[in-house]
C-alpha positions in Angstrom: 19.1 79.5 -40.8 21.8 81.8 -38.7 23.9 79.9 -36.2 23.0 80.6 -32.5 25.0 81.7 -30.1 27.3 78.6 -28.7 26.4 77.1 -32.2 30.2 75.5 -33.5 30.6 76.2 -37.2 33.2 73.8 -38.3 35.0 73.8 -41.9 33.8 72.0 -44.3 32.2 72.2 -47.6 30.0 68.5 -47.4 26.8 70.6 -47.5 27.4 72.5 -50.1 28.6 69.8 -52.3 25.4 67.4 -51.4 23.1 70.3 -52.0 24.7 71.0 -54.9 24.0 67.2 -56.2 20.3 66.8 -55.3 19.7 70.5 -56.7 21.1 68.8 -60.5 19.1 65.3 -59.3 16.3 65.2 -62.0 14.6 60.8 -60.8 12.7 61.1 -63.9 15.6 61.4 -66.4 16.6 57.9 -65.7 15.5 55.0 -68.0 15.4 51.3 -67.1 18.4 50.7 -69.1 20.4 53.1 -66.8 18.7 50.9 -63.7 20.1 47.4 -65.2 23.3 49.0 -65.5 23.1 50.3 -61.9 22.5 46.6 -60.7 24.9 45.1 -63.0 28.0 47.0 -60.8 29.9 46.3 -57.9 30.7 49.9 -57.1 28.0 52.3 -57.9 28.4 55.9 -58.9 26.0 58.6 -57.7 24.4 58.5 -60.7 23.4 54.7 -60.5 22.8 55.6 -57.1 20.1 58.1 -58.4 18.7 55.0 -61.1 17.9 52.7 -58.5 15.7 55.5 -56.7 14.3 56.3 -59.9 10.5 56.0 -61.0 12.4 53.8 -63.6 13.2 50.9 -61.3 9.8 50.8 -60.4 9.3 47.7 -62.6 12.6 46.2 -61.9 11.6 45.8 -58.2 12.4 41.8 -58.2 15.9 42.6 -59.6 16.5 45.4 -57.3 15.6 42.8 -54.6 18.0 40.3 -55.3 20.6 42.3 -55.4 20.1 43.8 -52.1 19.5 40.7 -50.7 22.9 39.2 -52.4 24.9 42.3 -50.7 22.9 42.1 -47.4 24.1 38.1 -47.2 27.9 39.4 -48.2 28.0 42.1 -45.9 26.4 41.0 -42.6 25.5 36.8 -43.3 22.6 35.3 -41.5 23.1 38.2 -38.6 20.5 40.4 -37.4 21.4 42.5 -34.7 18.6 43.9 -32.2 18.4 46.9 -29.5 15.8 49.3 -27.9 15.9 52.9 -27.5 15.1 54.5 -23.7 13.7 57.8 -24.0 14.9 59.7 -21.0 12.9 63.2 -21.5 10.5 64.3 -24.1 11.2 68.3 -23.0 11.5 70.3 -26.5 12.7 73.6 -27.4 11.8 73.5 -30.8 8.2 73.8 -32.7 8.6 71.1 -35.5 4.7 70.9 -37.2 4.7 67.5 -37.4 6.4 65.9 -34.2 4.6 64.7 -31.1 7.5 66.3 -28.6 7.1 70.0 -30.3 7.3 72.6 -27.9 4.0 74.0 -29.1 2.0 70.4 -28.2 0.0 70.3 -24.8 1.4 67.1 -23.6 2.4 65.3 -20.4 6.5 66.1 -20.2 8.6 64.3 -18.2 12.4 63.7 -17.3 13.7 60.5 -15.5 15.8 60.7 -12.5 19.4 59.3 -12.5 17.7 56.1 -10.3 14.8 56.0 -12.7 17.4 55.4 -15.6 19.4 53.1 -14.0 15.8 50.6 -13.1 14.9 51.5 -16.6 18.2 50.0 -18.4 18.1 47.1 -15.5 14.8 46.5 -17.2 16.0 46.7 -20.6 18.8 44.9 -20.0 17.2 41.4 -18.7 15.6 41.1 -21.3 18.8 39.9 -22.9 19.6 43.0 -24.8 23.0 44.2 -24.8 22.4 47.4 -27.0 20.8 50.5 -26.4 19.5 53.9 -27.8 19.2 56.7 -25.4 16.9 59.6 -26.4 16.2 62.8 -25.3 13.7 65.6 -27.0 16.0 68.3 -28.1 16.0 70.4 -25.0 19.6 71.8 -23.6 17.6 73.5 -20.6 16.0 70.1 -19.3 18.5 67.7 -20.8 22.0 68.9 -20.2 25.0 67.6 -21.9 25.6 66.4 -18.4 22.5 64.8 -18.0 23.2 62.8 -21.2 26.7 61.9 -20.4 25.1 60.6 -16.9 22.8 58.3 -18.2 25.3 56.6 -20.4 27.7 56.1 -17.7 25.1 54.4 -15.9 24.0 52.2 -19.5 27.9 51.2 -19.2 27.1 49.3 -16.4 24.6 46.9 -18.4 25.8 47.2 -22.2 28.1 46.6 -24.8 26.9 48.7 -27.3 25.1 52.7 -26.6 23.9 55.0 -29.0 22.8 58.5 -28.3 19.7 60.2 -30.3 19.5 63.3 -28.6 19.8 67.5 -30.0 23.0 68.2 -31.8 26.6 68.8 -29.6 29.4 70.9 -30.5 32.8 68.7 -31.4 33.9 69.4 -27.4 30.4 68.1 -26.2 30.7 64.8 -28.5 34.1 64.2 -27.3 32.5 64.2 -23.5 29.9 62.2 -24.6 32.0 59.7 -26.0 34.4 59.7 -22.8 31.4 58.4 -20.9 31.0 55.5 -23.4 28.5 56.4 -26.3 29.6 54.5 -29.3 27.1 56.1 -31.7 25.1 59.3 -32.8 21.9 58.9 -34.5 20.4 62.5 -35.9 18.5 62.9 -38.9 18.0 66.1 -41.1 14.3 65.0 -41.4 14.2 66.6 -45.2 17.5 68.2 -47.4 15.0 70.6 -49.4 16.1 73.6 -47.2 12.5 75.3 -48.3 10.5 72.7 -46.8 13.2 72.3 -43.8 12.2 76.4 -43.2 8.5 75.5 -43.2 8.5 72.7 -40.6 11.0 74.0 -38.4 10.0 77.4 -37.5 10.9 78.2 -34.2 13.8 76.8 -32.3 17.5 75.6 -32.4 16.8 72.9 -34.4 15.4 75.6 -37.6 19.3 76.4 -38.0 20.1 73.9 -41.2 23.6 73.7 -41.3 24.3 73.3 -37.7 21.9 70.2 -37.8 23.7 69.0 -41.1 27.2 69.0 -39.7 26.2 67.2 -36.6 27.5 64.0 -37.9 30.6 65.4 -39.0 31.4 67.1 -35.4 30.2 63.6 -33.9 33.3 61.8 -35.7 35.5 64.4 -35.0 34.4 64.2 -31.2 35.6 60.3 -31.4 32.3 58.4 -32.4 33.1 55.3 -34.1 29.6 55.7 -35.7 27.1 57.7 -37.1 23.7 57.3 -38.5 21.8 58.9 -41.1 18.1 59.2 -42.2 15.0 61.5 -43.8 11.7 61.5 -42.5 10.2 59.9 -45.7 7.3 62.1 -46.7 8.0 65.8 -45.4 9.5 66.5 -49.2 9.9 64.5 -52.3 11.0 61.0 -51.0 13.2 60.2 -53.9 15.4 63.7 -53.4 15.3 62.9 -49.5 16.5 59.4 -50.1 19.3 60.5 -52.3 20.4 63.8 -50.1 20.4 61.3 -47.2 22.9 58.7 -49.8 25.0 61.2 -51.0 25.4 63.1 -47.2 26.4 59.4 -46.3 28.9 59.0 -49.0 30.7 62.1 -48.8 31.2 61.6 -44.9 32.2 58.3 -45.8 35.1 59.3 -48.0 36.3 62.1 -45.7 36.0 59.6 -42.4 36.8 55.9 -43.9 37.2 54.6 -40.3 33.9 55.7 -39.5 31.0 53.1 -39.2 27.7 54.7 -41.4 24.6 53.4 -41.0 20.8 54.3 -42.2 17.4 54.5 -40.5 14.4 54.8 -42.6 11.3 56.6 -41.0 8.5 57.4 -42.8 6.2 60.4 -40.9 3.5 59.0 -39.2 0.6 60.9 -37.5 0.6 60.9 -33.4 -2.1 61.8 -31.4 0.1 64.7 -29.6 0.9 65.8 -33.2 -1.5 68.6 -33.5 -3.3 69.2 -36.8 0.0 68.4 -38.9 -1.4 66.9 -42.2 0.9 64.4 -44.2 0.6 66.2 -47.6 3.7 63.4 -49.3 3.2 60.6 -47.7 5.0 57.4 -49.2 3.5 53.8 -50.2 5.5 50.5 -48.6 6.9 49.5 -52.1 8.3 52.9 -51.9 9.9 52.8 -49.1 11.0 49.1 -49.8 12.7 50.9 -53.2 14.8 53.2 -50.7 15.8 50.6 -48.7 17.1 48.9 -51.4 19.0 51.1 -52.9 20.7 52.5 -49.3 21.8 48.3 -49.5 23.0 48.2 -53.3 24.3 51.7 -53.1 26.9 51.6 -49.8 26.7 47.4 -49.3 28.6 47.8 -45.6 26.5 50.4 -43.8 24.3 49.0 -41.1 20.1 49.8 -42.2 17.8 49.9 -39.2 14.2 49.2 -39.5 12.2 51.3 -37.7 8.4 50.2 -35.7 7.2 52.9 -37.6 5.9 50.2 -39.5 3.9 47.5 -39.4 5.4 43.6 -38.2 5.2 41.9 -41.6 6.7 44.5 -43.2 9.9 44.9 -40.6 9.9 40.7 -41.0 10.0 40.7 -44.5 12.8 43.7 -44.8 15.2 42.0 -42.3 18.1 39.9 -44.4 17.0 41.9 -47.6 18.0 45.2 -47.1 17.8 45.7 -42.8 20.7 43.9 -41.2 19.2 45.5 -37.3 15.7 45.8 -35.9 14.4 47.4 -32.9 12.0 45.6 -30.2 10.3 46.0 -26.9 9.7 49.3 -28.1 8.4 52.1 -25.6 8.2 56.1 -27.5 7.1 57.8 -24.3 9.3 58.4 -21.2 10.3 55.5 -19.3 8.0 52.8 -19.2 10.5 49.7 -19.3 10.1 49.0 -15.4 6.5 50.8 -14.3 4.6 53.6 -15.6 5.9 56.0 -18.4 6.4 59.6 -17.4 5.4 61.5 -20.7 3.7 61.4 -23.7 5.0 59.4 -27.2 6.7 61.2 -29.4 5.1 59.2 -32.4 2.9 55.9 -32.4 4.6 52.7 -33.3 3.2 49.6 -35.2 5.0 47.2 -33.6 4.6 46.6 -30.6 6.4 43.1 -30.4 8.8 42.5 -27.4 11.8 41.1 -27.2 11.6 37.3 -27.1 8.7 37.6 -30.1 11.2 39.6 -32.2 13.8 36.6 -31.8 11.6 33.8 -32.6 10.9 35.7 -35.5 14.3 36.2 -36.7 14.8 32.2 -36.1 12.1 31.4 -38.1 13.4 33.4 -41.1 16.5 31.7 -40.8 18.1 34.5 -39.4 20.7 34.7 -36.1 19.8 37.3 -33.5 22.3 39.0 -32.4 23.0 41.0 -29.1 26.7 42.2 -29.5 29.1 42.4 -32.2 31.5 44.6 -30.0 33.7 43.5 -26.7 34.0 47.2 -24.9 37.6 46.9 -23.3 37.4 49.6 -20.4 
């Protein structure tokens, strides 16, 4: 849990307030009556916050559901917005037990070159896409800070909007990451319960905590205009996850009002590079329809991505109720958007739908895809 060398250890005390909140977080003090309440508000406390991911608002599911979908329709209308990530290297330095990219899995790695990038956001980009998610595994030997920067220059050339999903930057890094036109930084703490964070992150930069749970923090301060945060739903106790991931969220929020939060909501899922790794907590779909929720109800104007962790009916169902943005044409290995992938997935997806199959869908919902909300000036 000791920073590394070249680690930046900024000042701030959001850690220790949100540990300090989900340590006193008891879900099954809660009673219906405090759910109701929770509902009944415009402006929700923590403590609501806590109701609505509660085994108490287990039967209160409906009314959960139409408040969500009542905030979702305030927030963000008929809009769903829609992008694909392009991993660029699956390299790993870090020996997480459950991930496909661990450095301790016997996969094929690979690394695009700067030409095999640009083809691959050409690709991406006529399919009518105008945002995009570049990942890296978390690998500062093979995936350089100047590597990264490189690749977004060249997604400049095709899109509006670029996010960045790669191994956490120091405040200086973000900033040059940001100069080369990333808009947003997507890194998850995967689970808040520090014991269980020790246990599946042995080895590795990435087993240092508090460097991973300021990344977000350095991001803004390095001139993002976004951030996104998220657990992987079933390492720990989901309900403690969810609300760790809430109240990190909120507390960022309050210090950084110009920022732009947002949510992703993974569950783990099994991969066939993933080793033996055994889900020991893993979470039902009502579940993880409950957190959803309550990420909607609980902070109404933060963006909630759906990930193809899941299966199409579910992702169709969850868009305008909670999800405002939905992923498609999805590939998790390297590459693969124009030819043959270069490496291994990091995890399998569930849906598999392309681009033009993810749009009709949205229309017949009702819904309005949508491919920008942002006009990039220079």
């Amino acid at each position: 849990m000791l920073y590394m060398e070249n680690m930046e250890i900024i000042d701030s005390n959001i850690m220790d307030k949100v540990l300090e909140k989900t340590e006193r977080y008891d879900p099954g003090r809660f009673t219906e009556d405090d759910v109701r309440k929770a509902i009944r508000k415009d402006i929700l406390t923590l403590e609501d916050y806590g109701a609505l991911l509660s085994p108490a608002a287990d039967g209160l599911l409906e009314d959960i559901a139409r408040k969500a979908k009542s905030e979702t329709r305030k927030q963000f209308g008929n809009s769903v917005s829609i992008f694909t990530p392009l991993y660029i290297s699956n390299h790993c330095s870090n020996g997480c037990a459950y991930c496909g990219f661990s450095v301790n899995n016997k996969i094929l790695r690979g690394k695009l070159s700067y030409e095999e990038i640009d083809r691959e956001l050409k690709a991406i980009s006529e399919t009518g896409l105008e945002e995009v998610m570049i990942l890296t595994g978390e690998s500062r030997d093979r995936s350089s800070v100047e590597y990264i920067g490189e690749a977004v220059k060249l997604a400049k050339k095709y899109f509006s909007t670029i996010g960045v999903e790669v191994y956490p930057l120091n405040t200086d890094e973000y900033s040059y990451i940001n100069t080369c036109g990333a808009d947003f930084v997507s890194i998850y703490q995967e689970t808040y319960d520090t014991d269980a964070y020790r246990l599946y992150h042995p080895s590795g930069p990435k087993r240092v905590y508090p460097y991973r749970f300021h990344a977000q923090e350095r991001a803004i301060r390095g001139g993002m205009r976004g951030v996104s945060f998220g657990s992987l739903l079933g390492l720990g106790d989901f309900r403690k996850d969810a609300f760790s991931t809430g109240v990190h969220a909120y507390y960022l929020q309050q210090k950084y009002p110009h920022a732009e939060i947002s949510y992703s909501v993974p569950r783990i899922r099994s991969s066939a590079n993933d080793g033996n790794f055994t889900i020991k907590n893993d979470i039902r779909e009502k579940q993880l329809l409950q957190v959803l929720m309550a990420y909607r109800i609980f902070m109404p104007f933060a963006s909630i991505t759906i990930s193809t962790r899941e299966r199409a009916g579910f992702r169709d169902n969850i868009i305008g109720l909670a999800a405002n943005k939905i992923s498609a044409g999805v590939k998790v290995g390297v590459g693969g958007h124009d030819g043959e992938k270069k490496g291994d997935e990091q995890f399998d997806i569930s849906d598999i739908r392309d681009v033009s199959q993810v749009h009709e869908m949205i229309l017949n919902r009702g819904l309005q895809p949508v491919y920008t909300d942002y006009i990039r000036m220079m």
